[in-house]
C-alpha positions as CSV (number, residue, x, y, z in Angstrom):
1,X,-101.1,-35.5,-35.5
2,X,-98.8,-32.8,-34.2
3,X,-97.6,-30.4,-36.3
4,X,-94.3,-29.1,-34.8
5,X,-91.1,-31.1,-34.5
6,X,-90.7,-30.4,-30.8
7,X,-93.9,-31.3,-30.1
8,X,-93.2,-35.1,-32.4
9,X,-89.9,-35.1,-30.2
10,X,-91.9,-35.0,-27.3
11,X,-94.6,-37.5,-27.8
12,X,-91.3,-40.0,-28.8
13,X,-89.6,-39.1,-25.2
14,X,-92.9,-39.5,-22.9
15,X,-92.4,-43.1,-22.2
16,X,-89.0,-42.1,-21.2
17,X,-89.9,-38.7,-19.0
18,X,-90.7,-39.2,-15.3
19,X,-92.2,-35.6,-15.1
20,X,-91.8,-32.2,-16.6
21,X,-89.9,-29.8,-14.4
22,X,-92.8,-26.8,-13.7
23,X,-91.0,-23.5,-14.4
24,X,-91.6,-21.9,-10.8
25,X,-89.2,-24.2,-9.6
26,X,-86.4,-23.1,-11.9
27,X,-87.9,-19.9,-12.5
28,X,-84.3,-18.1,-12.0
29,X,-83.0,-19.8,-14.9
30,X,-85.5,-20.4,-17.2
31,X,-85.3,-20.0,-20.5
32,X,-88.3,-19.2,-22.7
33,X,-88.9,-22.1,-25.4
34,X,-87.1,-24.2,-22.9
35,X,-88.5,-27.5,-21.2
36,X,-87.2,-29.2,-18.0
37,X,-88.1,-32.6,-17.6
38,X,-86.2,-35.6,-14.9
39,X,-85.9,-39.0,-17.1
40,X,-87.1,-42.3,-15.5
41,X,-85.3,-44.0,-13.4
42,X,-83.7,-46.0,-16.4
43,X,-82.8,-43.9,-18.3
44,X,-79.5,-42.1,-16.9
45,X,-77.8,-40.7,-19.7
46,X,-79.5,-38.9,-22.4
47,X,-78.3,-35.6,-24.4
48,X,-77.7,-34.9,-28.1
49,X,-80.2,-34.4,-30.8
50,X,-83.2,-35.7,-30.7
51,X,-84.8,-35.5,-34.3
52,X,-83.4,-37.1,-37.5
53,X,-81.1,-35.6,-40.4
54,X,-83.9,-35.4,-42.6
55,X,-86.3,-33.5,-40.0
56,X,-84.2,-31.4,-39.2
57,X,-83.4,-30.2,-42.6
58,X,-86.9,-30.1,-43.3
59,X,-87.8,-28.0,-40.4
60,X,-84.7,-25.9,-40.4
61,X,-83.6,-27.1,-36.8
62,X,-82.5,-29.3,-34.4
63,X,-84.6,-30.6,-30.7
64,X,-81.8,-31.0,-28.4
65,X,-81.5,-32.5,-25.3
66,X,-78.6,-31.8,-22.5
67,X,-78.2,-31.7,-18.7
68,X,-78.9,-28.1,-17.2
69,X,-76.4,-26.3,-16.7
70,X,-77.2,-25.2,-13.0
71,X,-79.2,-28.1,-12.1
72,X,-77.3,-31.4,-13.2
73,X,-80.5,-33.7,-11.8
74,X,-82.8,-32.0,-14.9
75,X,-82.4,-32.2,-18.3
76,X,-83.8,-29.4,-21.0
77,X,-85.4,-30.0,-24.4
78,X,-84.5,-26.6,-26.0
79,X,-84.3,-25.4,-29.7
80,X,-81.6,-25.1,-32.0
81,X,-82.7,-23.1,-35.2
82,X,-80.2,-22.8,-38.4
83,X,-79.0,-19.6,-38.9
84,X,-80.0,-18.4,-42.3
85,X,-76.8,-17.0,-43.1
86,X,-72.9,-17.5,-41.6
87,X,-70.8,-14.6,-40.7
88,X,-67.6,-13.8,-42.1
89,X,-65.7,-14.5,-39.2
90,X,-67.9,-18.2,-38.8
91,X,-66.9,-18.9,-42.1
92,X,-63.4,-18.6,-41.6
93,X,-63.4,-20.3,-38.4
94,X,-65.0,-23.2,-39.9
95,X,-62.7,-23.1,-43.1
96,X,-59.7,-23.5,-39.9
97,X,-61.8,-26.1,-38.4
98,X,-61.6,-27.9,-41.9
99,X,-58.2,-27.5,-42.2
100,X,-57.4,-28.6,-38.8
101,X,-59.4,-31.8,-39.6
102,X,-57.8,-32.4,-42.8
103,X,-53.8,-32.5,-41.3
104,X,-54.9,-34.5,-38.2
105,X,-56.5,-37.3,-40.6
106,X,-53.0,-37.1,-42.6
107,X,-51.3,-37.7,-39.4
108,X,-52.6,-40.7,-38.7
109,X,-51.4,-42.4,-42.5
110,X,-48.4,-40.6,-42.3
111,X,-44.6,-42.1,-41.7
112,X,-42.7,-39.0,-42.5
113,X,-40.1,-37.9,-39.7
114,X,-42.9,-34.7,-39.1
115,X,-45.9,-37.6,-38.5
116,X,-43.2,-39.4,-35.7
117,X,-42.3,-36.1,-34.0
118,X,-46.2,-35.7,-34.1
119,X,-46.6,-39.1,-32.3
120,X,-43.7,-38.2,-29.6
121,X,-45.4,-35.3,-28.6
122,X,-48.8,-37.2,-28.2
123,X,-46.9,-40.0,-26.2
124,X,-45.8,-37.5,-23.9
125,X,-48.7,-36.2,-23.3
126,X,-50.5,-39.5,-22.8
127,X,-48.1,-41.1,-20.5
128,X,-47.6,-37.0,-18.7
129,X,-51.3,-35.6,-18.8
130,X,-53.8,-38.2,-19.3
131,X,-52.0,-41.1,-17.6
132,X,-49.8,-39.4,-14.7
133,X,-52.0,-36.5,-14.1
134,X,-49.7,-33.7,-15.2
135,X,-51.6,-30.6,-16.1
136,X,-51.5,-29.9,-19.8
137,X,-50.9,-27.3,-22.0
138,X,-52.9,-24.1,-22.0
139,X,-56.0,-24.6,-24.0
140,X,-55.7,-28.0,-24.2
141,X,-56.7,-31.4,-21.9
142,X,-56.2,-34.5,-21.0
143,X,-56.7,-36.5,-24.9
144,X,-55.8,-40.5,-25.1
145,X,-56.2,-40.3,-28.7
146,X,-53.8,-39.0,-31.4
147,X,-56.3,-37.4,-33.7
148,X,-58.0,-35.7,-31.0
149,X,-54.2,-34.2,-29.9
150,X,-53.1,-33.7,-32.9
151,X,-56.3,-31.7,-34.4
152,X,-56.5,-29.1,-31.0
153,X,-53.0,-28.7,-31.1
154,X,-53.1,-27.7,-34.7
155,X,-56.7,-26.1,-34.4
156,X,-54.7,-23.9,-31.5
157,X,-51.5,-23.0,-34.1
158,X,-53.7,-21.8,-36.9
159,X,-55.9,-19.9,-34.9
160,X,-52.7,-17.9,-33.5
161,X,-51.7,-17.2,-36.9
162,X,-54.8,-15.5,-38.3
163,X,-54.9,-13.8,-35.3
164,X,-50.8,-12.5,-36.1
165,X,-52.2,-11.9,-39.5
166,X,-55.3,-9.5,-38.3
167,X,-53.5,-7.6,-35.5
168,X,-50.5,-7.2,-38.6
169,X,-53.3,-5.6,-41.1
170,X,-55.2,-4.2,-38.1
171,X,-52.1,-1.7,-37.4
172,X,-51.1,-1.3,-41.0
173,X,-54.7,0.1,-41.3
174,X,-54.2,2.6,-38.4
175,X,-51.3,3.8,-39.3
176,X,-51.2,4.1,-43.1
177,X,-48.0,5.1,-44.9
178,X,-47.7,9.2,-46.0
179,X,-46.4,10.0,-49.2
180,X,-43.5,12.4,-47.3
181,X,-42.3,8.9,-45.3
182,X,-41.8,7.2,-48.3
183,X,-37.8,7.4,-49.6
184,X,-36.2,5.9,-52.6
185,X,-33.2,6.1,-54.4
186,X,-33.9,6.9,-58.6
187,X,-32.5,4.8,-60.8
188,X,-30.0,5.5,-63.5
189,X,-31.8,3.8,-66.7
190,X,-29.2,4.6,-69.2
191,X,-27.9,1.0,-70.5
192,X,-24.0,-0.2,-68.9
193,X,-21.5,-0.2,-71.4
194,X,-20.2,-4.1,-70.7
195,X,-18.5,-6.3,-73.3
196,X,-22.2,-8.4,-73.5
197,X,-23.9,-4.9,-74.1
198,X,-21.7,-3.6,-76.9
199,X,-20.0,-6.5,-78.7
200,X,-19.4,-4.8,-82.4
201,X,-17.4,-1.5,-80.1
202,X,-15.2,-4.2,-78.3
203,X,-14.6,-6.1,-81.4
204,X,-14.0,-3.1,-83.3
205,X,-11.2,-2.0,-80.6
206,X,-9.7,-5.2,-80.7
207,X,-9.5,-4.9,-84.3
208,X,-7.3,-1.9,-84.3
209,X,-4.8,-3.3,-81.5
210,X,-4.1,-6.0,-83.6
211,X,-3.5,-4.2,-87.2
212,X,-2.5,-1.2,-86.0
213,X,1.8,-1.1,-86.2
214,X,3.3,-0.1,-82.6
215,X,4.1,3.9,-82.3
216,X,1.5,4.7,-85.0
């Protein structure tokens, strides 16, 4: 019984596989840990991962299966292994992928006058770009769904804005601030003699105007 999970995966696709691709013939782009096979004849379309949730959490990665990049007519079995640990900058992007995710979905139930400006802009877009042929928006394509819209677009926005945010604390670290740059003006702490401030003294005066005889 084999042992490795690419070696199950591939003892599940060999009713499917016509032949393995020999590396010679795609020597200039072979990869190492990388096999090339051509599906039978019924098979056609075939890509995504090949091994179950629970494998691949038990062996700490995924068998996947997509067309070659250089030859379309092949398709490689290749190895995608979980990274032990995320990088800051994954973690973030992911927390914006979230976040992205969360405000599309909200979209969709949503009947404010923000979720129908939302939905004129996607209309637009549908009837302009996917329907007439128009080319869209820089970084984005032709979408006939609103959540799939809706989720680049705002993917696209918050992306620009931690970017803003970084180049903004990027330059404030270059160029910190020097003690001699800094101005202020001091403040005068001593209390201001209003009528709340000093209610016996304005009493008191009062006092005296009204007692007092005129020309005394």
């Amino acid at each position: 019984m084999a042992r490795h999970l690419k070696s199950i995966i591939n003892n599940r696709l060999r009713g499917i596989i016509s032949y393995y691709v020999p590396d010679t013939d795609i020597s200039a782009t072979h990869t190492r840990g990388v096999r090339y096979f051509v599906p039978v004849d019924l098979v056609r379309f075939l890509w995504g991962s090949m091994d179950t949730a629970a494998e691949g959490r038990r062996y700490k990665k995924h068998i996947i299966v997509r067309r070659s990049p250089r030859h379309r007519e092949v398709l490689q079995l290749y190895t995608y292994h979980f990274p032990k640990t995320w990088s800051a900058a994954c973690v973030a992007n992911r927390e914006l992928i979230k976040e992205a995710q969360r405000r599309a979905h909200a979209l969709e139930h949503d009947n404010s006058y923000e979720a129908i400006e939302w939905r004129i802009r996607f209309l637009k877009h549908y009837f302009r770009v996917f329907k007439g042929g128009e080319k869209p928006e820089q970084g984005l394509k032709p979408y006939s769904r609103f959540y799939q819209y809706t989720y680049v677009v705002i993917y696209r926005q918050l992306k620009a804005e931690q970017a803003a945010r970084q180049s903004v604390t990027q330059i404030a670290e270059q160029q910190p601030v020097k003690a001699e740059d800094v101005t202020f003006d001091p403040i005068d702490h001593r209390p201001l003699r209003t009528r709340r401030s000093y209610p016996l003294h304005h009493a008191l005066t009062r006092w005296r105007l009204l007692t007092v005889p005129d020309g005394v």
